[in-house]
C-alpha positions in Angstrom: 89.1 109.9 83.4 89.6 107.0 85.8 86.5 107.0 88.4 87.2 107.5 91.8 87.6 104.5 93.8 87.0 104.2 97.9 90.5 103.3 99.4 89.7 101.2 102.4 93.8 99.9 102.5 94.5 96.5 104.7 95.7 96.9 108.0 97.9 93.3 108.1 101.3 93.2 108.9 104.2 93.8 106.6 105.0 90.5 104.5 108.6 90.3 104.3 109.9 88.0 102.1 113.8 88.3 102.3 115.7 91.2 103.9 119.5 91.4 104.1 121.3 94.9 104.2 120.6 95.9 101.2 117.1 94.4 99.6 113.7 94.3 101.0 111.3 91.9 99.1 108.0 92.4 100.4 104.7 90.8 99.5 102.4 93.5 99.0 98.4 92.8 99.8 95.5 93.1 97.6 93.7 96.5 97.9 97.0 98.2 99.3 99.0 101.0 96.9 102.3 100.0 95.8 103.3 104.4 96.4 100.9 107.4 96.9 97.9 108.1 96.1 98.0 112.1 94.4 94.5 112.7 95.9 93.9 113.0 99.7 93.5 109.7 102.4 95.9 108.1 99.9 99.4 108.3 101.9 98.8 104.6 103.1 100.7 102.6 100.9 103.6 99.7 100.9 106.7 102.0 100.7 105.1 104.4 103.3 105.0 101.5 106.0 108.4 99.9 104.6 109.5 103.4 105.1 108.4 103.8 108.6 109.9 100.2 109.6 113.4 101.0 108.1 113.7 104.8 107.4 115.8 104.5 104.3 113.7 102.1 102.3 113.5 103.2 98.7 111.2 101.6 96.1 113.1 100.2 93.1 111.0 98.0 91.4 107.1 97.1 91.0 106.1 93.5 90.0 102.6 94.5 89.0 103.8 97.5 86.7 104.2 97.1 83.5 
């Protein structure tokens, strides 16, 4: 089991690195969740706030995943 971790997310701007009409490269922050969270105060992540920015954002690809 994986111990439970305080998520204290950055509130900085979104880093965007290139945008055209169809890609989003975005430089996601140290302490910040690439999706998700599954428990609760979790929701605060970089799709969610790409998401809110441009409503059809959808997450295709994650550099720090295997």
């Amino acid at each position: 089991m994986i111990p439970d971790f305080d998520y204290q997310p950055p509130y900085v701007p979104l880093d965007i690195l290139f945008q055209d009409d169809l890609i989003i490269v975005a430089n996601k922050p140290a302490g910040l969740l690439s999706v998700p969270g599954k428990l609760e105060g979790r929701s605060d992540c970089l799709v969610s706030r790409l998401t809110a920015a441009q409503w059809d954002t959808l997450l295709v690809h994650r550099l720090d995943c295997d």
